[in-house]
N, C-alpha and C positions, 0 to 999 in steps of 0.2 A: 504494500500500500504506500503510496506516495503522496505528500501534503494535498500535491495538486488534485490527486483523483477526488479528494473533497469535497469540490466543486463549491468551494465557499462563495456566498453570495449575501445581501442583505437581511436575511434570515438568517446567519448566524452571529454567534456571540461570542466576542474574546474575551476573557478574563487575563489579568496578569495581576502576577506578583511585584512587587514592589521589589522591596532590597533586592539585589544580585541581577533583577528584571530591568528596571527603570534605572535607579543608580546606583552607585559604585557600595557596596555592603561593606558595611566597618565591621572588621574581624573582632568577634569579642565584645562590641560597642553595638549600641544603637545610634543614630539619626535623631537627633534630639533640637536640635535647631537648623532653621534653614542653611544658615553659612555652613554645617556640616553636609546638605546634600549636595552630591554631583552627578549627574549625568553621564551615564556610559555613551562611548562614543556610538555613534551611531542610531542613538535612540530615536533623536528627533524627525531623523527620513524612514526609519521603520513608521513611526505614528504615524507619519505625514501618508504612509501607502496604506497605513490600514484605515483609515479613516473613510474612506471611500467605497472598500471594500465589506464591513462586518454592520451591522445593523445597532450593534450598541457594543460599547466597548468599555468593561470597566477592570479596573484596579481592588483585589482581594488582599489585604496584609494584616498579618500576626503583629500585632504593635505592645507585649508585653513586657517593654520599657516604661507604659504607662501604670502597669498596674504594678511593678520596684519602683515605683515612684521616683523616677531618673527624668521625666518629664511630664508635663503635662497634655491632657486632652487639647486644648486652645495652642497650644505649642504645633501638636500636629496637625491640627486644621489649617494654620499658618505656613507648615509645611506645603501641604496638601494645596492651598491655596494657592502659594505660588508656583510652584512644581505643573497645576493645573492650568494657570498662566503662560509658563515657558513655553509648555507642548501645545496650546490651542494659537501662540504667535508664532511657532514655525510649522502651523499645518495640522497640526496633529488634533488628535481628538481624547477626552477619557469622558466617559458621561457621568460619573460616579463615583466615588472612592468606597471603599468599606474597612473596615477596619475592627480589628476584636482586642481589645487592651487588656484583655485577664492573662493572668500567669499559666504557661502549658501545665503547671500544676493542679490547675481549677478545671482543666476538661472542658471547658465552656463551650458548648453548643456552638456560637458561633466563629470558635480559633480553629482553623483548621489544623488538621486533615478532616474535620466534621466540617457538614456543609453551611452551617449557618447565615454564613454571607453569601451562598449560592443563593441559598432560602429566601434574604434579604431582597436581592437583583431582583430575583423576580417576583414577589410581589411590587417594586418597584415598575419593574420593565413587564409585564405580564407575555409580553409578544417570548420572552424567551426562553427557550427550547434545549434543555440540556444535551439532549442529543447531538443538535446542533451548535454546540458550543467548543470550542477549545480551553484549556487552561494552562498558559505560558510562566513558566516557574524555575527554582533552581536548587529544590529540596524536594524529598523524598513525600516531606508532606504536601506537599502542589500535588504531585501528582496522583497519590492516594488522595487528597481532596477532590480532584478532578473523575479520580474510579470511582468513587462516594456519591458523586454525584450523575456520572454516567455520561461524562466528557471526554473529549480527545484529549489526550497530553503530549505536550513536548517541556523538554528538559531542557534548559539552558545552562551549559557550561562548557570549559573548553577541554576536560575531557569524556568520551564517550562513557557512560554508563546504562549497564545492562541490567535491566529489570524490569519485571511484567505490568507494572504500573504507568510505565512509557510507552507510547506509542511512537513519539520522534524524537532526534540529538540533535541539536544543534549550540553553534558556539557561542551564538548572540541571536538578539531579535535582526539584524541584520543578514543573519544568512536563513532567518526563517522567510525573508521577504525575497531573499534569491530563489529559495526553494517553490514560492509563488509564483514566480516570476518564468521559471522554466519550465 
């Protein structure tokens, strides 16, 4: 099976993970104020191609920096804010952010690898069709969130890893838009 044979069209729905996804993931650390986020290279003409192509397109992340209280909830909104800013000035799109701030201690319905923020999307987005969705990630739980919920998954990282929760590898969201493209 190949991305393309997918035949993605406006009916479907991208998910992405934030840290390791969108920007550069602090080893060890969270993202705790905006001057801490960057931008992986490439991000912004990946958005700029999916934006045309996926019917609604949002942002899924584990944020249990909030709940060790290393940041606050209004801190990441602030993020989210402008992060949401950068990508819709060069093209891009996210239509939503979601976010789960409990510690993976607490098992919270909605921290992934449980679907919770799938749960969320779509009563937000009702049009959306887990079937028809992807979920773009760079841990183990992306993609068990994405079998959870009865998504396609690709992996993001630069080396391949094998495991039956993956459907696709790739190194960036930059060669997942090559693999489109071919």
């Amino acid at each position: 099976m190949s991305l393309k044979s997918l035949n993605i069209d406006k009916t479907w729905t991208l998910f992405l993970d934030r840290d390791g996804v969108i920007n550069k993931k602090l080893e060890n650390d969270y993202v705790k104020h905006w001057i801490e986020f960057e931008f992986l290279e490439g991000v912004f003409d990946a958005l700029k191609f999916f934006n045309p192509l996926f019917g609604k397109i949002v942002v899924v992340t584990n944020q249990q920096g909030i709940g060790k209280r290393l940041y606050r909830t209004e801190d990441l909104e602030l993020i989210h804010k402008n992060m949401l800013y950068e990508i819709s000035y060069h093209g891009g799109r996210i239509d939503k952010v979601y976010f789960s701030p409990y510690l993976s201690s607490e098992n919270h319905p909605t921290r992934k690898p449980a679907i919770g923020m799938a749960l969320q999307a779509k009563q937000d987005f009702p049009d959306i069709n887990f079937s028809k969705s992807i979920i773009i990630g760079d841990s183990l739980s992306d993609m068990e969130f994405g079998r959870n919920a009865g998504m396609k998954t690709i992996f993001i990282s630069e080396e391949k890893k094998e495991d039956e929760k993956i459907d696709f590898n790739f190194a960036s969201l930059n060669d997942v838009v090559i693999a489109l493209q071919n």
